[in-house]
C-alpha positions in Angstrom: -10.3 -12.4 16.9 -10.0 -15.5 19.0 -6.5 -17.3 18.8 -8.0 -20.4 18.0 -9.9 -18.6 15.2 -7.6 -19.0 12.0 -6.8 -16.0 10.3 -8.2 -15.5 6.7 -6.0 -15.5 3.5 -5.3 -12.5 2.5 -5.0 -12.1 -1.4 -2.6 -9.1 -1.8 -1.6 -7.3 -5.4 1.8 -6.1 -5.7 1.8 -3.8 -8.7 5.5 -2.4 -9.5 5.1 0.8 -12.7 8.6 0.9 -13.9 9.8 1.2 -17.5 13.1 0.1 -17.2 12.9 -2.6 -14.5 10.1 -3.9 -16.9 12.1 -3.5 -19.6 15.0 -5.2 -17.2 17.5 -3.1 -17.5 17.6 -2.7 -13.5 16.5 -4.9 -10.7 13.2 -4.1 -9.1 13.2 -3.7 -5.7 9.7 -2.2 -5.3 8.2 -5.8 -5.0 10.2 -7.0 -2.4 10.4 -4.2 -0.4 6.5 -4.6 -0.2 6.4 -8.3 0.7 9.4 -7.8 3.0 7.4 -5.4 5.0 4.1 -7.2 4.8 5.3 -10.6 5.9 7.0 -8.9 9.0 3.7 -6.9 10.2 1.1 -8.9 8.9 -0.4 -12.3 10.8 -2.6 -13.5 8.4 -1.4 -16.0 5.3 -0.8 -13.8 2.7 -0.8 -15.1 -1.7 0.8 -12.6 -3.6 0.0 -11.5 -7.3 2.7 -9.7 -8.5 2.6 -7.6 -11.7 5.9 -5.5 -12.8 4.8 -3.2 -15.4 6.0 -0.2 -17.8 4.1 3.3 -17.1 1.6 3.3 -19.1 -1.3 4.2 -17.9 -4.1 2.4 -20.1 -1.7 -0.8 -19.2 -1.8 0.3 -15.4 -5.5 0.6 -15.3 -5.9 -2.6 -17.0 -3.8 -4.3 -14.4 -5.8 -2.7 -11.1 -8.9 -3.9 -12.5 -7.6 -7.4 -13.4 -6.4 -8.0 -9.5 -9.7 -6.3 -8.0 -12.5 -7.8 -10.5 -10.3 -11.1 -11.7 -8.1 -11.7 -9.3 -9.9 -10.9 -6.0 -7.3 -9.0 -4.7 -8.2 -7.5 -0.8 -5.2 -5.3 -1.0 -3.2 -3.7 -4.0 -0.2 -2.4 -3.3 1.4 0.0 -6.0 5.2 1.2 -5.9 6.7 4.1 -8.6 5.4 6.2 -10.8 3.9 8.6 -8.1 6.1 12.2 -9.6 4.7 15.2 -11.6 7.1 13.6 -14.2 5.3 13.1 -17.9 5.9 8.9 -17.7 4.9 9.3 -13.7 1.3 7.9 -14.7 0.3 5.9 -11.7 -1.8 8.0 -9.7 -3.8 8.8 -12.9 -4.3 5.6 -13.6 -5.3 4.7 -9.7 -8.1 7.6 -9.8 -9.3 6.3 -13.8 -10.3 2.9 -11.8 -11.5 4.1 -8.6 -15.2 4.1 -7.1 -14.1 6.1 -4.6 -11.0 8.0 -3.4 -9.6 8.0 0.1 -7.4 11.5 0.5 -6.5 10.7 4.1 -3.7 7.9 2.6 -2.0 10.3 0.2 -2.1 12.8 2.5 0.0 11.0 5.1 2.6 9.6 3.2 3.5 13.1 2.1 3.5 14.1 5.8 5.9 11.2 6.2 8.4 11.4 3.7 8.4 15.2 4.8 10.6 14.2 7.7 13.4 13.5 5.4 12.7 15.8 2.2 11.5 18.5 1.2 10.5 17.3 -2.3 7.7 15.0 -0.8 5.4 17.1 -1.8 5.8 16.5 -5.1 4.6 13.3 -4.7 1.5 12.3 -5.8 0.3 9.4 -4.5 -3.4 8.4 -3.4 -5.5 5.8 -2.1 -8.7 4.9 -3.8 -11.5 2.0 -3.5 -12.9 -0.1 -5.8 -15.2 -2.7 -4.8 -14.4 -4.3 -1.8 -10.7 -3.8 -2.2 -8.1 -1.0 -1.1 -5.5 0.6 -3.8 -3.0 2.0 -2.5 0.1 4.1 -3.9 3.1 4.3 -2.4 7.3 5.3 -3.1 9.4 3.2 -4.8 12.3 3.1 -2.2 12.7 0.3 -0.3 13.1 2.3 2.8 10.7 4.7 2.0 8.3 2.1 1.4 8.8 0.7 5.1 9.0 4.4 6.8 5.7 5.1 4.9 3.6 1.9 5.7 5.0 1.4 9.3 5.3 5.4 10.3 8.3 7.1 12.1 9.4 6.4 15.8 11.5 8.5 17.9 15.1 6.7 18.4 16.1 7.7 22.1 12.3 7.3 23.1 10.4 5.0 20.7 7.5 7.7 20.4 5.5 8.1 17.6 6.9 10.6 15.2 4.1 9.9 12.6 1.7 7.1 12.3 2.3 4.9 9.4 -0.8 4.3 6.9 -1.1 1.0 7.5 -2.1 1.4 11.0 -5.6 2.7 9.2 -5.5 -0.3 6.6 -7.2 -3.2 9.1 -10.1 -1.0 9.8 -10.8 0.0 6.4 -10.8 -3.2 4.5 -13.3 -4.0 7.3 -15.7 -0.8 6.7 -15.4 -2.4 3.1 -16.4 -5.8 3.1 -12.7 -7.1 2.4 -10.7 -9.9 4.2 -10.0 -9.3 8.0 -6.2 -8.8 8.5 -4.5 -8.5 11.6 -1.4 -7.1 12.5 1.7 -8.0 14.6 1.8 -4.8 17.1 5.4 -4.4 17.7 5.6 -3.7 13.8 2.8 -2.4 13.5 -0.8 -1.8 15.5 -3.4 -1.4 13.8 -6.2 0.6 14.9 -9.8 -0.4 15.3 -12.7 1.6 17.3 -13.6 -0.2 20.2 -16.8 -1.6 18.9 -15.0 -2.8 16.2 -12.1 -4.8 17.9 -12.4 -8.5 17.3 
């Protein structure tokens, strides 16, 4: 994109499923872990809708649909709920609203939180589409949330350990007809086929 081409807003949902920070008997930190991250990788202007929920999943479906079909969301952005625990509800409700799934995304966040236990494969997280927007589950650590979305790096060498999912993100909300975002490369390069690179 040209630099004297201004970026497009970016309407992003921020969906945090947590009974007790709902209920607020603890600080969420889901939320601004996400917008933290975001507002360090991403280049475009970024508005925020920001829903902190209990799990439950009729409630969770209801919000994804709101911020897609209402709301106009590009981008939603889910943290908890992601366990094989009875109240972990998110993922069901992700797939209940979803036109299409997109296994790649859950897929490499397991590979990711891997690196540091051996429990990540409990987790289970997805990626779906609906519409023209991008759902997207993810931990509910504020570190893990950054190791998933940016990916792992060597620390003597700076290599790529694992790529982070949101390297893919740019491209796809592209391929769907969502708002263009672009990426700050030393947090985070996105990829795009040549053809595709604006």
């Amino acid at each position: 994109m040209l630099a004297s081409t201004p970026l497009p807003t970016i309407r992003v949902g921020l969906v945090s499923t947590s009974d007790r920070a709902s209920a607020g008997t603890y600080q969420d930190e889901g939320i601004p872990a996400l917008k933290s991250w975001l507002e360090s990788a991403v280049r475009n202007p970024l508005v925020y809708e920001e829903r902190l929920i209990p799990d439950e999943q009729p409630l969770i479906e209801q919000t994804l649909m709101d911020l897609v079909d209402i709301a106009g969301c590009d981008l939603v952005l889910t943290t908890g709920g992601t366990g094989p625990a009875p109240r972990d509800v998110t993922p069901d409700a992700t797939l209940a609203v979803a036109d299409r799934e997109m296994p790649g995304f859950g897929e490499q966040m397991r590979q990711i939180s891997l690196h540091f236990v051996p429990t990540a494969i409990l987790s289970r997280q997805v990626g779906v589409i609906r519409g023209k927007a991008l759902i997207l589950n993810l931990p509910g650590r504020p570190r893990a949330i950054a190791e998933t979305l940016g990916g792992l790096r060597d620390k003597d060498t700076g290599s790529v350990i694992a790529h982070g999912i949101f390297a893919a993100v740019p491209y796809c909300l592209d391929l769907i007809g969502a708002g263009c975002i672009e990426t700050r490369p030393e947090v985070c390069a996105a990829f795009r086929p040549k053809p595709a690179t604006h």
